[in-house]
C-alpha positions in Angstrom: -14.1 -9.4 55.9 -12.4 -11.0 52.7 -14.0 -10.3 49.5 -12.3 -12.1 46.4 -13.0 -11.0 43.1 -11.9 -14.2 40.9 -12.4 -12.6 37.3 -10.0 -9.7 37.9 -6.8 -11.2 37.2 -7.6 -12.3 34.3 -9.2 -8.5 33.2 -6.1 -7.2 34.1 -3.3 -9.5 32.0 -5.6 -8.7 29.0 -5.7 -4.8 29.3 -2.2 -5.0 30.1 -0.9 -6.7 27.1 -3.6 -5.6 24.6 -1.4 -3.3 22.7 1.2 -4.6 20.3 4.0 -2.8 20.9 6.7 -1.0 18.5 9.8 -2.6 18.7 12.5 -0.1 17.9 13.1 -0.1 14.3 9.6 0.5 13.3 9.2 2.7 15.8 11.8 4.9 14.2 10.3 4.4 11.3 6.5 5.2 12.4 7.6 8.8 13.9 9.7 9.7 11.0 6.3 9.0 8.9 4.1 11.1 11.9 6.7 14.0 11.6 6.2 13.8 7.9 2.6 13.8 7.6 2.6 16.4 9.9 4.8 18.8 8.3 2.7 18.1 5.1 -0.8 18.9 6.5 0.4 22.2 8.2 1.9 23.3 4.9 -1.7 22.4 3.0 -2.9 24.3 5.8 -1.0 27.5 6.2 -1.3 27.4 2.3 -5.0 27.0 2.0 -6.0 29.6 4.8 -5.5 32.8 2.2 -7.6 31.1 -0.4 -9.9 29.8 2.2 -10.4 33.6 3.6 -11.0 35.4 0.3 -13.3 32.6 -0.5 -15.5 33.2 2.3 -15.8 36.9 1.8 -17.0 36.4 -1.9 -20.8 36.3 -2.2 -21.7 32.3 -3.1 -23.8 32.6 -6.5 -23.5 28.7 -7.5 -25.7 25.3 -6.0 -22.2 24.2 -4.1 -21.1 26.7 -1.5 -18.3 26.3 0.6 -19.7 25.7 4.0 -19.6 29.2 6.0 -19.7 31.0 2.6 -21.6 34.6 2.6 -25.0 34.1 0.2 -26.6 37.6 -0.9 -29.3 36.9 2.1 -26.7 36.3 4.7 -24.7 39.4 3.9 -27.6 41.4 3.9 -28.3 40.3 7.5 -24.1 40.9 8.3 -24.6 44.3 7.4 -27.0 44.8 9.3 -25.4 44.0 12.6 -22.9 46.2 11.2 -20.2 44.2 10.2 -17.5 43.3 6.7 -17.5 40.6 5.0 -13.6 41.0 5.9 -13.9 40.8 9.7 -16.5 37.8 9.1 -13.8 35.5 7.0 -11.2 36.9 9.4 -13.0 35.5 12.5 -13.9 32.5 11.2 -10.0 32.0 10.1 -9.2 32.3 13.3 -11.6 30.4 15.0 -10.6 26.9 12.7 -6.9 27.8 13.2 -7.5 27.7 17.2 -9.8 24.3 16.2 -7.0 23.0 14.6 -4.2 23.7 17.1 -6.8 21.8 19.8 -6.2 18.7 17.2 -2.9 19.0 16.6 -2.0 19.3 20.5 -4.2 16.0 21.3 -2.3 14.3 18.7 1.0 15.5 20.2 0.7 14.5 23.2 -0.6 11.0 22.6 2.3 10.8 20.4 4.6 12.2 23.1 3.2 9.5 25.8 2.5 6.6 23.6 3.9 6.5 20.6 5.1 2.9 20.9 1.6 2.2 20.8 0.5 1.7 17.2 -3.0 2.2 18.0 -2.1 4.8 19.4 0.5 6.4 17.0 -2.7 5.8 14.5 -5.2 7.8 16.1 -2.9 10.3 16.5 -2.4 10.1 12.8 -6.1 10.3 12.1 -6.3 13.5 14.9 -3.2 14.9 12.7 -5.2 14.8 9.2 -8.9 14.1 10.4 -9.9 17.9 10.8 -8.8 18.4 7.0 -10.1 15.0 6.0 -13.7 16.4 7.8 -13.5 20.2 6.6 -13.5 22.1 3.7 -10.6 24.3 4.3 -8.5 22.8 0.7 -11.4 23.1 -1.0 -10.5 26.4 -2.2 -6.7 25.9 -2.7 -7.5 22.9 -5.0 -9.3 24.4 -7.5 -6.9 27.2 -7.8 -3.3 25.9 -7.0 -2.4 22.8 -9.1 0.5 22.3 -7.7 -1.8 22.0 -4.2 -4.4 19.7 -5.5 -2.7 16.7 -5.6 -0.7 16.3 -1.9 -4.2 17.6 -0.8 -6.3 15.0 -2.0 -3.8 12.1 -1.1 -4.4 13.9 2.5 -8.2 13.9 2.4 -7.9 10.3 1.4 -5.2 8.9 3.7 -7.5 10.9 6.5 -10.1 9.0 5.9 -8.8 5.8 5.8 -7.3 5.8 8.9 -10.1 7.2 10.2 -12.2 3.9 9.0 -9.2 1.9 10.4 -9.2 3.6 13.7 -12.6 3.0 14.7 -12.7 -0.7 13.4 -9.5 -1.7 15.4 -10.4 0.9 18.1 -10.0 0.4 21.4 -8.1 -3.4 21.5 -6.2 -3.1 18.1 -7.4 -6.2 16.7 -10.3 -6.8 14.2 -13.0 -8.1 15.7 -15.0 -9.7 14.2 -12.7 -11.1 11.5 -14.7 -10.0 8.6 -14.3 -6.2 9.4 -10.8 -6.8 7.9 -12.4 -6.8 4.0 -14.8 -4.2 4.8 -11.7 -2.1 5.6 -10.5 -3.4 2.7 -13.6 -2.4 0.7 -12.9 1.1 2.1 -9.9 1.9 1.0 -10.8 0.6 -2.5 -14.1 3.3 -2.4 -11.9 6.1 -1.3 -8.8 5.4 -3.9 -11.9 5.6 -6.4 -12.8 9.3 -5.0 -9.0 10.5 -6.1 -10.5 10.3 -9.3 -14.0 12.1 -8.9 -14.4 16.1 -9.6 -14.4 18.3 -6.6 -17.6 20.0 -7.6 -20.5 17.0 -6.7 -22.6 18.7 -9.0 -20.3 17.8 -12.0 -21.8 14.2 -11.2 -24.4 12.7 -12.5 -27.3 12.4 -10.0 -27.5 8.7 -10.6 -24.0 8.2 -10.0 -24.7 9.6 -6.2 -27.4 7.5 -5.7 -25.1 4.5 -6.6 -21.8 6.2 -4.3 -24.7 6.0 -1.1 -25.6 2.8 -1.3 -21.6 1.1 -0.4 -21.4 4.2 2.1 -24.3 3.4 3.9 -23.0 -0.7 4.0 -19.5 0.0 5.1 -20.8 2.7 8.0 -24.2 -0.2 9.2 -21.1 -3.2 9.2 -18.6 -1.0 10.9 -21.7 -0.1 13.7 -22.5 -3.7 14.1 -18.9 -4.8 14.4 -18.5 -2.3 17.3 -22.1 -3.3 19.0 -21.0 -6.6 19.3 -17.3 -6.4 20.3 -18.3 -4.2 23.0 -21.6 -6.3 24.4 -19.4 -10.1 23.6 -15.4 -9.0 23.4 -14.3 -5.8 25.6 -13.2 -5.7 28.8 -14.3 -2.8 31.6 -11.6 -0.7 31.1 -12.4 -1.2 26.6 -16.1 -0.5 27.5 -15.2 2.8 29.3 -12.7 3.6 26.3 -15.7 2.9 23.9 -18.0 5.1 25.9 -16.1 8.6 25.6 -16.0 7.9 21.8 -19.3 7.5 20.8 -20.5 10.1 23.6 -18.4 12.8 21.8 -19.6 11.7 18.3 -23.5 11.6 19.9 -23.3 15.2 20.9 -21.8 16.1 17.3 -24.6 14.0 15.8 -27.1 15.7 17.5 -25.8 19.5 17.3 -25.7 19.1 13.5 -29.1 17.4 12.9 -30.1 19.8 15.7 -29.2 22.8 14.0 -30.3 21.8 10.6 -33.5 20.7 11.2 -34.9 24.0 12.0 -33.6 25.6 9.1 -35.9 22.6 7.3 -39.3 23.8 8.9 -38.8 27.5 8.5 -36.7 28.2 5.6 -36.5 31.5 6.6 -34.7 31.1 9.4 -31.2 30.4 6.3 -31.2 34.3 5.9 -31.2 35.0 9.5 -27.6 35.1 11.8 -28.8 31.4 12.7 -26.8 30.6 9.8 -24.1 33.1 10.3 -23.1 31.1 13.4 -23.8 27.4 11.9 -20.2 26.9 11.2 -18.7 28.2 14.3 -20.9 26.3 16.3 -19.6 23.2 14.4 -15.9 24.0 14.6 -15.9 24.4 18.2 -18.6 21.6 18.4 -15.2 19.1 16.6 -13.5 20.2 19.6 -14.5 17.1 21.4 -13.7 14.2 19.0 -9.7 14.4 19.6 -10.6 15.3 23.4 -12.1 12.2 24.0 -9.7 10.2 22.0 -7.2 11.6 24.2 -9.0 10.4 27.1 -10.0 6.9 25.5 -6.0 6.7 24.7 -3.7 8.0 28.2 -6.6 6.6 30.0 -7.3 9.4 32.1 -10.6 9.6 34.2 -12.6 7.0 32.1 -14.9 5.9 35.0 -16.2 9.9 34.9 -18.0 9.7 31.6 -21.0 7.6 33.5 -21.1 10.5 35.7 -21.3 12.8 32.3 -23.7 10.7 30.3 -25.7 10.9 33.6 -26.0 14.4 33.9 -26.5 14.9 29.9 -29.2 12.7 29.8 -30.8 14.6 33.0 -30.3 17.8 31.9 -30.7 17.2 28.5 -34.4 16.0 29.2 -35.1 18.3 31.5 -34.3 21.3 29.3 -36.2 20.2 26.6 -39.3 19.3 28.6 -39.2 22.9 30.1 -39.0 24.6 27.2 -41.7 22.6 25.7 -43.8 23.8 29.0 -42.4 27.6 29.4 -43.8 28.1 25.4 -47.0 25.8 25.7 -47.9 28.3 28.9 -46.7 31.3 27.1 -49.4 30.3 24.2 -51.7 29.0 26.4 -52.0 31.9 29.3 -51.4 35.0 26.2 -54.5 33.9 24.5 -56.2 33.3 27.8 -55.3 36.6 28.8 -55.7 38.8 25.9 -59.2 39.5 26.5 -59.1 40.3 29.9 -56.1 42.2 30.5 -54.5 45.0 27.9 -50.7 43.9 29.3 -52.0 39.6 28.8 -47.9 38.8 27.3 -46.1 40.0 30.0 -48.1 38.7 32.5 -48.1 35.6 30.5 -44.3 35.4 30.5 -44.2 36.4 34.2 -46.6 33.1 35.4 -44.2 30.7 33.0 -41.4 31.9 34.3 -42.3 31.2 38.1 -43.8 27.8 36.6 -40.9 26.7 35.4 -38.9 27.7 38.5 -40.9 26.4 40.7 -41.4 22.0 38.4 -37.1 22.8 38.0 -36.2 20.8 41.1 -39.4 18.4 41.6 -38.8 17.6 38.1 -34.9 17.5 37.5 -35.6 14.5 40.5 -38.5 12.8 38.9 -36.4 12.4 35.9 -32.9 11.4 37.6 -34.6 8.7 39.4 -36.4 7.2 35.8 -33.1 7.4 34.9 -31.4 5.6 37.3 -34.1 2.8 37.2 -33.8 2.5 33.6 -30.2 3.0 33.0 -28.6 2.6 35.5 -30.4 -0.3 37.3 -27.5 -2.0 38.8 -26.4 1.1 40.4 -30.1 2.3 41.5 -30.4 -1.3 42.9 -27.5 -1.2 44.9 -28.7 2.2 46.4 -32.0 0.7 47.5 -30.2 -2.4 48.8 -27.8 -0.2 51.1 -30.5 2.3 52.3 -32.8 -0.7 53.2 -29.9 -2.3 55.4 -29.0 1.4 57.1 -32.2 0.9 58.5 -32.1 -2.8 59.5 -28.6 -1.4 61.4 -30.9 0.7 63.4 -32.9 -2.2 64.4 -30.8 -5.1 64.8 -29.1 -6.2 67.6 -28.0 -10.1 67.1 -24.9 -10.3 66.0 -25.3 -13.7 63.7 -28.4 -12.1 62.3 -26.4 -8.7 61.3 -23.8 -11.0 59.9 -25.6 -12.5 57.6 -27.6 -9.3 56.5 -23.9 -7.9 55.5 -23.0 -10.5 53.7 -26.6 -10.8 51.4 -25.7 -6.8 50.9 -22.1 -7.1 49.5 -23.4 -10.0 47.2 -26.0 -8.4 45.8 -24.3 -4.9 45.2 -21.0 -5.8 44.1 -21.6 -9.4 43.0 -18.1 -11.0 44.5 -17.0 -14.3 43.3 -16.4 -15.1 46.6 -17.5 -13.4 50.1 -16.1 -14.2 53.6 -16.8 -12.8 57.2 -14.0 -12.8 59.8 -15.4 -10.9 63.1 -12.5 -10.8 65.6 -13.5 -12.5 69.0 -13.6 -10.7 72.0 -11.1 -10.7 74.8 -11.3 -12.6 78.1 -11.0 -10.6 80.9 -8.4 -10.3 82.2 -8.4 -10.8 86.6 -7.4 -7.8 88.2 -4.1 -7.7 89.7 -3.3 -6.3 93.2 -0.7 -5.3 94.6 0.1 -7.5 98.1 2.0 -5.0 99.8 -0.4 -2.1 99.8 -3.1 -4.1 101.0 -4.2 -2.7 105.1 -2.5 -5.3 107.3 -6.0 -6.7 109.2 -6.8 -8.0 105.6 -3.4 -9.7 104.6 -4.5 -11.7 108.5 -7.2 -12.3 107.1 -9.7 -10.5 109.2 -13.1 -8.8 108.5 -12.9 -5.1 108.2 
């Protein structure tokens, strides 16, 4: 069988030439800046880590806190599971330190492996700065070092802006559409304006922020359409894959923040509790997957597995949160059910959920990966239907011709060739046994009838 694809030639020559290359004196040039810029934000950093610890170990007593600050409520709970306000800054020190060395290594090595990529050589500039850029770790150096506040903001602001420019050029390097050019432009013009804004937002006049949301809001909606379309009309496979681990990673950080916060919206108690104590570690390590899958959108490694991971979030995902909405419902449902006829109605209660909700995990986890498959994945679920059906028609078929053409009606509608061909090989004549004349009995070499 001969099964052309005829669009694949053409896929390939455009991944394979759609980065620009460095030629050699820029590219001397580009690493001397990356080198730079990374010396700089390590210095801001190892700089900013004792003001940032004695920061969090001070009691917050003003409308902006720094985010992981102790408030009088929070400390009263941290004493209570008997720990310092010391050992709290210390661990949280640590943990954005090890966050940050996760950055800086991802960065490193896309610079190590492709630094003659300017795309490239950019997002690892953005992984280099982006963690200050999306922290508040130089908060607290800037309002008490001078000398700091200055390289620090230039930082925060050069962060950004590549961080705009990476994800509108992101993953072929060109701007697509055209017009995504001036809203960069537009960008970079909004964020020089921020060098001159107090650090403090309260400082600012309320209608001031109202009118800072509104070009925010514009530049994020044009740079989402910009990348709806250039992956549905412009990428390529081997793009869309590249495109996929991106916004995956920032859809889990999306939903763990709004996750975590809208709780803490319902029940405002819940903000004195050690819910909150852990909101910021939660989030650092949470960051953790933004330069991990630019690393993987970058060297290319794996891409085809983040189907199989979107898959098995969206399973799982579902399938968690309609058990727990079941295992508490039943909980509710079979204590007040049980109150009046047994003393012990909880436990019981929580014994029967349990069971429940062992016994829906599996029928359930498959109702929901095949709705799914059908919905998401319909090509895929298609061409598992299509297969299984002709596994059977194997079992039942015995013409040849008719076989034929069931294999080829399978291969075009599962992997949609641009050309299909059978070759079966033709069967040998057989070949007339050979005898040997001289080992023959001699009445039958005469001829005569034995």
């Amino acid at each position: 069988m001969n099964v052309q694809h005829a669009p694949t030639a053409r896929t390939e020559s455009r991944e394979r030439h759609s980065y620009p290359r460095l030629q050699r004196r820029w590219l001397l040039l580009a690493r001397a800046v990356w080198v730079a810029l990374v010396a700089l934000t390590l210095l801001i950093i190892l700089a900013s880590m004792p003001a940032f610890d004695a920061q969090l170990q001070a009691f917050c007593r003003v409308t902006f806190c720094t985010p992981g600050q102790l408030s009088l409520d929070t400390a009263r709970t941290l004493h209570d599971l008997g720990l310092t306000p010391g050992l709290y800054a210390h661990l949280n020190v640590a943990l954005i330190v090890a966050t940050t060395m996760v950055w800086f290594a991802v960065a490193a090595i896309i610079f190590w492996r492709k630094s003659d990529d300017w795309l490239a050589l950019l997002v690892s500039i953005m992984l280099v700065t982006g963690f200050l850029g999306t922290s508040s770790l130089t908060s607290p150096l800037e309002a008490t070092a001078s000398a700091w506040s200055l390289p620090s903001q230039l930082l925060h602001a050069l962060s950004l802006i590549d961080l705009f420019l990476v994800f509108a050029l992101f993953p072929s390097g060109r701007f697509v559409p055209r017009w995504t050019r001036w809203v960069v432009l537009g960008w970079i013009a909004l964020t020089g304006l921020t060098l001159f804004l107090p650090n403090d937002p309260s400082a600012l006049p309320s209608w001031f922020g109202i009118l800072l949301v509104v070009p925010l809001v514009g530049f994020f909606l044009s740079l989402t359409v910009a990348q709806v379309y250039r992956y549905r009309s412009v990428s390529s496979p081997l793009e869309r894959q590249q495109t996929k681990w991106i916004v995956y990673s920032l859809a889990v950080v999306v939903v763990v923040f709004f996750g975590w916060y809208v709780p803490l919206e319902i029940i405002p108690s819940m903000s004195s509790s050690v819910y909150t104590l852990i909101s910021t570690p939660v989030f650092t390590v949470t960051s953790v997957l933004i330069p991990l899958s630019f690393g993987i959108a970058i060297l290319r490694y794996r891409l085809w597995d983040i189907d199989v991971l979107i898959n098995r979030t969206l399973v799982y995902g579902s399938l968690t949160g309609m058990l727990a909405l079941v295992y508490v419902g039943l909980i509710i449902g079979l204590s007040a059910l049980l109150r009046d006829l047994i003393s012990q109605g909880s436990s019981v209660a929580i014994v029967i959920s349990t069971l429940a909700i062992a016994a829906m995990f599996g029928p359930l986890r498959q109702r929901i990966q095949r709705i799914i498959d059908r919905h998401f994945y319909r090509s895929k679920y298609d061409a598992a239907k299509i297969i299984e059906a002709f596994s059977m028609t194997l079992r039942n078929e015995v013409d040849l011709q008719q076989l034929s053409e069931h294999l080829v009606a399978v291969i075009q509608e599962t992997m949609q060739p641009a050309h299909v061909s059978l070759w079966l090989c033709p069967t040998a004549p057989a070949r007339p046994q050979s005898v040997d004349w001289n080992s023959m009995p001699l009445a039958l070499q005469d001829g005569t009838k034995v």
